[in-house]
BABA-176226 format. One record per residue (C-alpha): chain; x, y negated, z; residue number from 0. Coordinates in nm, 2 decimals, padded with zeros to 4 digits. Example, Ala and Ser with C-alpha at 12.3 -4.5 7.8 and 13.67 -1.06 7.14 Angstrom:
! residues 2
+-------+--------+--------+--------+-----+
! kette !   east !  north !     up !  nr !
+-------+--------+--------+--------+-----+
!     A !  01.23 !  00.45 !  00.78 !   0 !
!     A !  01.37 !  00.11 !  00.71 !   1 !
+-------+--------+--------+--------+-----+
This chain:
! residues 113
+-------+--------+--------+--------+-----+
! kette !   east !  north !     up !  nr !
+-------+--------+--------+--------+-----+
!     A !  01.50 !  06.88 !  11.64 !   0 !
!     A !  01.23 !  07.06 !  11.46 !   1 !
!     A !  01.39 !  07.24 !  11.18 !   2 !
!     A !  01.69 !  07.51 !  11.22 !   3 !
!     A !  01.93 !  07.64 !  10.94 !   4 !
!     A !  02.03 !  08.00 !  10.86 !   5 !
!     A !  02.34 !  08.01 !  10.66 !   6 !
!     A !  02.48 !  08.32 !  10.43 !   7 !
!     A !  02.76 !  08.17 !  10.22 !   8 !
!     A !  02.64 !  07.93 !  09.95 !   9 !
!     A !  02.30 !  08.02 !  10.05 !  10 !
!     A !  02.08 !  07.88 !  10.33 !  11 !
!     A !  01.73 !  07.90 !  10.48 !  12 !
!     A !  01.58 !  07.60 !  10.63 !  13 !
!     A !  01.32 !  07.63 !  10.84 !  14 !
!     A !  01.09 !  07.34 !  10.91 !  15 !
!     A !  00.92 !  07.38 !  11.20 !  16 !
!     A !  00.58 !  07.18 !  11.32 !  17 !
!     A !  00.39 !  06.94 !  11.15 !  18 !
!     A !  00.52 !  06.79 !  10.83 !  19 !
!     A !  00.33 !  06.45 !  10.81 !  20 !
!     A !  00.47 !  06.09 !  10.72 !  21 !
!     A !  00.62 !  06.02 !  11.05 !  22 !
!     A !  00.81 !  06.25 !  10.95 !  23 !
!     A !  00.91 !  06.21 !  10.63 !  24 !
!     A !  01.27 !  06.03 !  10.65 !  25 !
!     A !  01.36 !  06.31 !  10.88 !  26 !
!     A !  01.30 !  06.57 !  10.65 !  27 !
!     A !  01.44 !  06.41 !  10.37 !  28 !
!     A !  01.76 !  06.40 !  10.53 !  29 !
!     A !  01.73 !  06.72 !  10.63 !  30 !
!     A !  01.66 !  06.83 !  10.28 !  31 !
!     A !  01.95 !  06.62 !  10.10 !  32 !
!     A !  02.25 !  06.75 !  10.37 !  33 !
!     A !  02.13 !  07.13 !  10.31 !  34 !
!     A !  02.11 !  07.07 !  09.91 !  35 !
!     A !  02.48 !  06.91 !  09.96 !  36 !
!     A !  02.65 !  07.20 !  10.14 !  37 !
!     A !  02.49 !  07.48 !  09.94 !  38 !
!     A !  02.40 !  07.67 !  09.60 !  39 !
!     A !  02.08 !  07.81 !  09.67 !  40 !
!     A !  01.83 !  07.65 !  09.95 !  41 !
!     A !  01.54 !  07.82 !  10.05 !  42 !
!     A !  01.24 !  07.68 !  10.28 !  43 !
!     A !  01.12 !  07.84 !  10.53 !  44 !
!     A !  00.71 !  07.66 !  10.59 !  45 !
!     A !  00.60 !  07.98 !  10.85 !  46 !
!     A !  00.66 !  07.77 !  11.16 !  47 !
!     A !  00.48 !  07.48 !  11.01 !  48 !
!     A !  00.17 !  07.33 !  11.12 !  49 !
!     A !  00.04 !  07.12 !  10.92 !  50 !
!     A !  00.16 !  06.93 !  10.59 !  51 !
!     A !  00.05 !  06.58 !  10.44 !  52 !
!     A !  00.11 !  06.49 !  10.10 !  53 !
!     A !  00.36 !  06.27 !  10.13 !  54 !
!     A !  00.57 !  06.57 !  10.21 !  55 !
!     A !  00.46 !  06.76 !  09.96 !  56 !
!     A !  00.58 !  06.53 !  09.72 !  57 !
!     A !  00.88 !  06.53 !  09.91 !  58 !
!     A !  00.93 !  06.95 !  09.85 !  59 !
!     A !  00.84 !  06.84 !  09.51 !  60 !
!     A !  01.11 !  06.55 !  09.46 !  61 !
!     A !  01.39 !  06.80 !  09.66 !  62 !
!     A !  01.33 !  07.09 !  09.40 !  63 !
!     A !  01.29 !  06.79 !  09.11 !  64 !
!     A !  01.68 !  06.73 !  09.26 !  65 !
!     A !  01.80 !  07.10 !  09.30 !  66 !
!     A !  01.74 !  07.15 !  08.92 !  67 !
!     A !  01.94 !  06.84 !  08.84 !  68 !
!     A !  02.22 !  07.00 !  09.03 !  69 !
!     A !  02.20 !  07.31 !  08.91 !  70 !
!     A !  02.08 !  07.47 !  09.23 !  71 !
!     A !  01.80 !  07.68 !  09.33 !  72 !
!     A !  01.54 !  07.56 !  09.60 !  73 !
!     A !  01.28 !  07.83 !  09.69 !  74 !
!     A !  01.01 !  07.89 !  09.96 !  75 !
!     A !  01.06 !  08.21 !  10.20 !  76 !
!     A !  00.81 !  08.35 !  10.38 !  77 !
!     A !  00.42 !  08.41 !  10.41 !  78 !
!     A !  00.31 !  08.01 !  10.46 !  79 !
!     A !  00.12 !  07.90 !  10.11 !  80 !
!     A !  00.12 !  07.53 !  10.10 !  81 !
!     A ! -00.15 !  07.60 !  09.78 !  82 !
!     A ! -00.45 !  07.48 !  09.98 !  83 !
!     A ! -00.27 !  07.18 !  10.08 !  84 !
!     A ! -00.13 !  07.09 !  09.73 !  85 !
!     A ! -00.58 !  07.18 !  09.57 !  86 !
!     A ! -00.70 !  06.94 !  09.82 !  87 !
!     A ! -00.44 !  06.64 !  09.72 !  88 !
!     A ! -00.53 !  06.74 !  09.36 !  89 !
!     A ! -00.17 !  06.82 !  09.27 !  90 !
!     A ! -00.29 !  07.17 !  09.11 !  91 !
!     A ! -00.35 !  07.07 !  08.77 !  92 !
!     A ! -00.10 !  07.38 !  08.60 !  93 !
!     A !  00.00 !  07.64 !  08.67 !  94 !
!     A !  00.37 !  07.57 !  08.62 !  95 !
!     A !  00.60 !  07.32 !  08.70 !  96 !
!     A !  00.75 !  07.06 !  08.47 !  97 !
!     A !  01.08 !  07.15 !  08.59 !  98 !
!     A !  01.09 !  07.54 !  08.60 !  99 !
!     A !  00.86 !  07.61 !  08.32 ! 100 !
!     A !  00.90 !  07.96 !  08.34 ! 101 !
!     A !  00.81 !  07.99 !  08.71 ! 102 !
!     A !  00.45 !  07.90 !  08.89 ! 103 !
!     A !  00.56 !  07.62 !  09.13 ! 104 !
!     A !  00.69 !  07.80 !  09.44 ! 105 !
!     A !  00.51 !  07.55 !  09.69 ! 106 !
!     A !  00.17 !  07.65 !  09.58 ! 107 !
!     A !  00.17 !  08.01 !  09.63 ! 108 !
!     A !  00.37 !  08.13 !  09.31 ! 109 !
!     A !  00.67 !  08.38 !  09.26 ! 110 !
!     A !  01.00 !  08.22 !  09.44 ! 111 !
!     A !  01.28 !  08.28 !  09.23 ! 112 !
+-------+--------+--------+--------+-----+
């Protein structure tokens, strides 16, 4: 398994590990979906990630589209910036997101919450 889980009460880090392409999409997913189930806040760890397509970038995208809907938080921890990958698929067109409007969208490179 490529991804490992740090848990703190209703809190947990996820850390995906290697490269995050289509292949691997469905696994991540349901990695995603069982940590947004057992917690409050969920925060991604990208550091030990090699490379990232933008399938799952859309799929970071669609998890924190879900968190919001459940009233949860979903945040990125750590140094990686994901904003060259999200420039190069074009998916920088503002500087916010539709769904956290007071926040730059935590994937590219802006403040976590």
């Amino acid at each position: 398994m490529s991804t490992a889980t740090e848990e703190a009460g209703r809190t947990r880090e996820l850390v995906l590990k290697g490269a995050l392409v289509i292949q691997r999409v469905a696994e991540v997913k349901e990695e995603l979906k069982k940590a947004l189930d057992e917690v409050d806040t969920l925060m991604v760890n990208l550091v030990e990630t090699s490379e990232m397509d933008l399938s799952c970038l859309q799929l970071l995208c669609s998890a924190h589209r879900s968190a919001v809907g459940l009233n949860k938080t979903l945040t990125r921890v750590g140094e990686a910036d994901a904003r060259g990958i999200f420039k190069g698929a074009g998916m920088i067109a503002s500087p916010g997101c539709a769904f956290a409007c007071d926040q730059e969208c935590v994937w590219a490179g802006g403040e976590e919450s």
